[in-house]
BALUM-522271 format. One record per residue (C-alpha): z, x, y; residue in three letters. Coordinates in steps of 0.05 Angstrom, whole numbers, padded with zeros to 5 digits, always signed. Each point is the difference from the previous one (the first is absolute). Last residue first. Layout:
BEGIN
ZXYALA/...
//
This chain:
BEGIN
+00165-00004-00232UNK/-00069-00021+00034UNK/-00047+00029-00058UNK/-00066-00004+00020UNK/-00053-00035-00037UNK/-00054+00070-00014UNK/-00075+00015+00029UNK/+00014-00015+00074UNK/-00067+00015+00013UNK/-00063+00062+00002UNK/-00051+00025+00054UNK/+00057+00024+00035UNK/-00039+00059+00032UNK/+00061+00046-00001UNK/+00015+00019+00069UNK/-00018+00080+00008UNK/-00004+00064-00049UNK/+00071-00001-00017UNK/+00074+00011+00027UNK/-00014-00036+00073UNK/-00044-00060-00021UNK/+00031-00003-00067UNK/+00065-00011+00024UNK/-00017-00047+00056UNK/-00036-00042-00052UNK/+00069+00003-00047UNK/+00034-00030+00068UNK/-00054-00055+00018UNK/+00002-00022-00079UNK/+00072-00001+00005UNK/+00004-00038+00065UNK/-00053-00041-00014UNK/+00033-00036-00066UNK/+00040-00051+00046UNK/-00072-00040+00011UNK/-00058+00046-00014UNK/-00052-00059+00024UNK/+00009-00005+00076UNK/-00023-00050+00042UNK/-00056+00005+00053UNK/-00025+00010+00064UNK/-00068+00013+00017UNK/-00009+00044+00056UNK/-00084-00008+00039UNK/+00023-00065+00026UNK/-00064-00006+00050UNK/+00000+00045+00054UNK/+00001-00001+00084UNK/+00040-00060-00016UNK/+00072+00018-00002UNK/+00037-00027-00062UNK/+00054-00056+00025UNK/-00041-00057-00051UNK/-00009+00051-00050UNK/+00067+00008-00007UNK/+00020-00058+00012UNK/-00041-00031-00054UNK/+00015+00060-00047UNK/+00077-00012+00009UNK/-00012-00079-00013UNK/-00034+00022-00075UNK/+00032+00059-00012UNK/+00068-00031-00001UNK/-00010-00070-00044UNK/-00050+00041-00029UNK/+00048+00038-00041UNK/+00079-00011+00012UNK/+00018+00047-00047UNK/-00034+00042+00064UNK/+00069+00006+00031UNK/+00041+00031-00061UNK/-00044+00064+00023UNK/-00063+00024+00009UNK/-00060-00012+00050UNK/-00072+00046-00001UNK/-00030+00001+00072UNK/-00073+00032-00021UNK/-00048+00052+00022UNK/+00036+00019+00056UNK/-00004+00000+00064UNK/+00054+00049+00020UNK/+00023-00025+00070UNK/-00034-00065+00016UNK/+00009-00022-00072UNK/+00072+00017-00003UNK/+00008-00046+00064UNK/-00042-00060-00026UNK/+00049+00011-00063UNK/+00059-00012+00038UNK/-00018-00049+00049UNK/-00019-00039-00075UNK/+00067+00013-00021UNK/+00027-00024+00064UNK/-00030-00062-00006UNK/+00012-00016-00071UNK/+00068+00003+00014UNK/-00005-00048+00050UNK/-00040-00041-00047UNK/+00063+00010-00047UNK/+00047-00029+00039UNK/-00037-00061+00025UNK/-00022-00021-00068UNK/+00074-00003-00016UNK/+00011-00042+00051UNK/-00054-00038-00018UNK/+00014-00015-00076UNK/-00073-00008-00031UNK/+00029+00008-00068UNK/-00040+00069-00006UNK/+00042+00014+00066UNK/+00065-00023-00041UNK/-00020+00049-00047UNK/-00017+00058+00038UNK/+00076-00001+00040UNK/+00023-00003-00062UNK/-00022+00062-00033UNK/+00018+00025+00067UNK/+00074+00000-00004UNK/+00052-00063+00021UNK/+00065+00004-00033UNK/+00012-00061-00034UNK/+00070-00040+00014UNK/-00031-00069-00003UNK/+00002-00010+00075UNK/-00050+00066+00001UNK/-00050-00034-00043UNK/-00002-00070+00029UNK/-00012+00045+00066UNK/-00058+00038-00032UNK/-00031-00062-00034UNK/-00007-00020+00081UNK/+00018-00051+00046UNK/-00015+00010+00069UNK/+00067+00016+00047UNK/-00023+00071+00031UNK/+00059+00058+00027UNK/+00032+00000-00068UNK/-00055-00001-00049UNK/-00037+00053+00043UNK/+00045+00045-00001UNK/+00001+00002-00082UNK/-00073+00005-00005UNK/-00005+00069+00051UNK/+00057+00028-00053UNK/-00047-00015-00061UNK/-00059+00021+00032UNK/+00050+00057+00029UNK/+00011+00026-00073UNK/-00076-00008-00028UNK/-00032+00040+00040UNK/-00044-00021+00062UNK/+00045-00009+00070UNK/+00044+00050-00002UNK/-00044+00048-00054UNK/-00057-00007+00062UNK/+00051+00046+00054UNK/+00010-00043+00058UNK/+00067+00043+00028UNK/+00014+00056-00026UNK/+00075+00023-00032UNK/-00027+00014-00076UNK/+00038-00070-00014UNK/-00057-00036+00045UNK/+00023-00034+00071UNK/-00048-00057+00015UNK/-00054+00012+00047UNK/-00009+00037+00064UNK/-00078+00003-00023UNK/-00011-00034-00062UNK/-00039+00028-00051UNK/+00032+00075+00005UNK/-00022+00042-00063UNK/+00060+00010-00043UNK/-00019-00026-00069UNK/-00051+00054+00013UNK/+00043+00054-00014UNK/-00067+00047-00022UNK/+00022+00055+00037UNK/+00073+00041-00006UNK/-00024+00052-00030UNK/+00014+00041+00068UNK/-00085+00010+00008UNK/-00010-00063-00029UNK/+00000-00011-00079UNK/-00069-00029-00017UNK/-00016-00001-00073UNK/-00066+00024-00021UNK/-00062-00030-00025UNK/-00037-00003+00059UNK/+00060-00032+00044UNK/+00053-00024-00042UNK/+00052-00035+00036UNK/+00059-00035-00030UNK/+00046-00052+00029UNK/+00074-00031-00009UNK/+00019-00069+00035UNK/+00073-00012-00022UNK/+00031-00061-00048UNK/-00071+00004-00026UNK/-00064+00006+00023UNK/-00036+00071-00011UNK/-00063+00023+00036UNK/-00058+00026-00031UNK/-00045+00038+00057UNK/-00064+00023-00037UNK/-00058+00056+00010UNK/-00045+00033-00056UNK/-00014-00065-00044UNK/-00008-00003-00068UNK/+00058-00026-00025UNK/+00048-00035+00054UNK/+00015-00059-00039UNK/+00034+00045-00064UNK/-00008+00057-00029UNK/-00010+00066+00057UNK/+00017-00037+00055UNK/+00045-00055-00029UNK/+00042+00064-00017UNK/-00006+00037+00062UNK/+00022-00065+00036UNK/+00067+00011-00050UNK/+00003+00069+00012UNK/-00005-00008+00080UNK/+00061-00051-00012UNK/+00045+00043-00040UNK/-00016+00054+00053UNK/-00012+00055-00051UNK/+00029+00069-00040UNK/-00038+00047-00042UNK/+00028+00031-00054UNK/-00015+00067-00041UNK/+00030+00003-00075UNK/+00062+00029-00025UNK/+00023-00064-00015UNK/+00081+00021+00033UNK/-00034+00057+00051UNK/-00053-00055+00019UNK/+00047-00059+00009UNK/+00045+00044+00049UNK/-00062+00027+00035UNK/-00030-00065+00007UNK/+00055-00028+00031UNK/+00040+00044+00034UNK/+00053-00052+00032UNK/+00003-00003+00074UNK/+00051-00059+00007UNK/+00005-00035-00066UNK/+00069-00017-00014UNK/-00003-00075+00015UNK/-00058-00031-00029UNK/-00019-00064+00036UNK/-00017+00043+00072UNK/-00037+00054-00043UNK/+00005+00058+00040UNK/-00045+00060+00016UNK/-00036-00003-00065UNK/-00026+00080-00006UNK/-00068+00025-00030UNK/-00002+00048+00058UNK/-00073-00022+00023UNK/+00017-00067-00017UNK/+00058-00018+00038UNK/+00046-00063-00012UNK/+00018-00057+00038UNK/-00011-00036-00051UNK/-00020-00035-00055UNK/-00018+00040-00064UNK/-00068+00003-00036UNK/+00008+00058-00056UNK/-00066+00043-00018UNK/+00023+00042-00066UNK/-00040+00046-00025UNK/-00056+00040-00038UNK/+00022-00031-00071UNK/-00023+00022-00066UNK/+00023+00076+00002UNK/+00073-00040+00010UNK/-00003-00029-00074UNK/-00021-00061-00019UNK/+00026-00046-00052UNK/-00029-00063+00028UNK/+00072-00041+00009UNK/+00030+00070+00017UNK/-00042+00020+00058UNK/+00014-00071+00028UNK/+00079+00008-00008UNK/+00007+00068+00012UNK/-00028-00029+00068UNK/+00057-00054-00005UNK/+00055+00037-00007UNK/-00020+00064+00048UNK/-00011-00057+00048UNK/+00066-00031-00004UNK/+00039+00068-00008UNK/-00031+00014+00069UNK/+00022-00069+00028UNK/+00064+00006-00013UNK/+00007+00070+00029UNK/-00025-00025+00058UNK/+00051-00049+00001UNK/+00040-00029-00055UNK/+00009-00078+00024UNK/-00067-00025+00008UNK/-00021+00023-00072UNK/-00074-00039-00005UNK/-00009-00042-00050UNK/-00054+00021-00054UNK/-00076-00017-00002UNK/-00054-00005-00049UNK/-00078+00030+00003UNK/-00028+00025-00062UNK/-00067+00000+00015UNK/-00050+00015+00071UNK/-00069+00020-00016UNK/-00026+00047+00063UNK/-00051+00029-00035UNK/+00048+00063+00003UNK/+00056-00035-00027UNK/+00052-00037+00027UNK/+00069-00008-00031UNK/+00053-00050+00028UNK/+00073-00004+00031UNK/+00033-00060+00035UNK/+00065+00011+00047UNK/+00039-00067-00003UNK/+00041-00025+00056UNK/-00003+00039+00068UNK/-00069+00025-00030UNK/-00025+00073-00019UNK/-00072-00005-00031UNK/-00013+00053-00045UNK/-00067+00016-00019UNK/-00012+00053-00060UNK/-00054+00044-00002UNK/-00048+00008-00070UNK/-00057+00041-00030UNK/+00017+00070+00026UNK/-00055+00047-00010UNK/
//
């Protein structure tokens, strides 16, 4: 049998490659910029490089490898193995992915919501190991999601589920960029914190690190936004309480609709550490109905940028072998980021 699948993770930026095997011992991860300016044929050459790559590095041969699992953002469609379009990769409309990458390895691929492969990831490896059910959502510059629900991804009917950085908060709220109104990525991720912070600084007078920062010529993001909270700056503790908030609406909600066996959180977001899980858990458990105690823990997750890749080589196995490898093993290798 096949010892090995490869994980791709395919990323506006960088698109990171790895080897798992079937203990689930992830090793010679590294990454390579992404062509942007190609198109799909781009992209294909950029796999084929850097799979050749990996089988290269540990001399094997295609008899060692079941597959290739690649994590791409969408839209795309999974049952046809298509990305639909890539909105910052022009030249991508209803490209053939896995059967393009197959014919050129020669080996069966399996393609993935970048952001279900990454929760699939910290499923099988990382803060959601051991546990059958788990909601991981994403915070970034967007709100992504995964579902897994008994050890399986959750797609929807359309595979189109799982968007749960678009779960209304606010009724007849603020106008999202995917057209709704009160969607939880307005009010939670990391863009609109920063967006949220800059109204605020024009329409209130108090004195804040923020302002002193804005007068300078900085532009305001969310790194800073934590640190002046950490400094005790109001304002800024204003804006991201009220992020806080929403999260917390946000997770009450997933709970009351998959109750799952943990709330796992990932993202540039959770840099932030207990200074986020700490007042998010208070409101959250604070706003949690009572017919129940807290039965949903939520917590942070431990894969960091490395759960795409694992999540992708775990999809792999999961649909070319036997089942999810058991993942009883580590990171076993330093990675090479070049």
């Amino acid at each position: 049998m096949a010892k090995y699948c490869i994980g791709i993770d395919l990323g506006g930026t960088f698109t990171k490659f790895g080897l798992m095997d079937e203990s689930g011992r992830v090793s010679s991860m590294f990454q390579i910029p992404t062509v942007l300016d190609k198109g799909g044929e781009g992209l294909i050459d950029l796999i084929v490089l850097g799979g050749n790559r990996l089988m290269s590095q540990r001399s094997l041969t295609r008899d060692d490898v079941l597959g290739i699992g690649i994590g791409s953002p969408g839209p795309i469609s999974i049952k046809r193995g298509m990305i639909l379009m890539l909105p910052n990769i022009p030249g991508m409309e209803n490209l053939a992915l896995c059967d393009l990458v197959s014919r050129r390895m020669n080996l069966p691929v399996v393609l993935e919501n970048d952001a279900n492969a990454a929760a699939y990831g910290e499923y099988l490896c990382g803060a959601g190991k051991g546990v059958s059910d788990m909601v991981m959502l994403t915070l970034g510059t967007g709100i992504g999601s995964g579902i897994i629900i008994e050890g399986r991804i959750h797609h929807g009917r359309h595979e189109i589920g799982a968007e749960l950085g678009h779960m209304i908060v606010e009724a007849d709220g603020e106008k999202c960029n995917c057209g709704q109104l009160g969607c939880l990525e307005r009010y939670s991720s990391a863009t609109f914190l920063t967006l949220y912070a800059a109204r605020l600084l024009q329409s209130d007078s108090r004195p804040s690190v923020l302002r002193e920062m804005t007068k300078s010529g900085q532009a305001l993001d969310a790194r800073h936004i934590v640190q002046a909270h950490k400094q005790g700056d109001e304002l800024a503790t204003q804006v991201w309480l009220r992020a806080m908030k929403f999260l917390a609406i946000g997770c009450i909600n997933i709970c009351r609709i998959f109750d799952p066996d943990e709330i796992v959180l990932a993202g540039g977001l959770v840099n932030a550490g207990s200074d986020l899980l700490d007042p998010l858990t208070k409101l959250y458990e604070s706003m949690h109905w009572k017919l129940t105690g807290v039965m949903t823990p939520i917590k942070l997750a431990r894969l960091g940028s490395d759960a795409g890749v694992i999540g992708a080589a775990g999809v792999a196995w999961t649909a070319l072998g036997s089942g999810p490898p058991d993942c009883s093993a580590h990171l076993d290798e330093p990675r090479n980021e070049k």
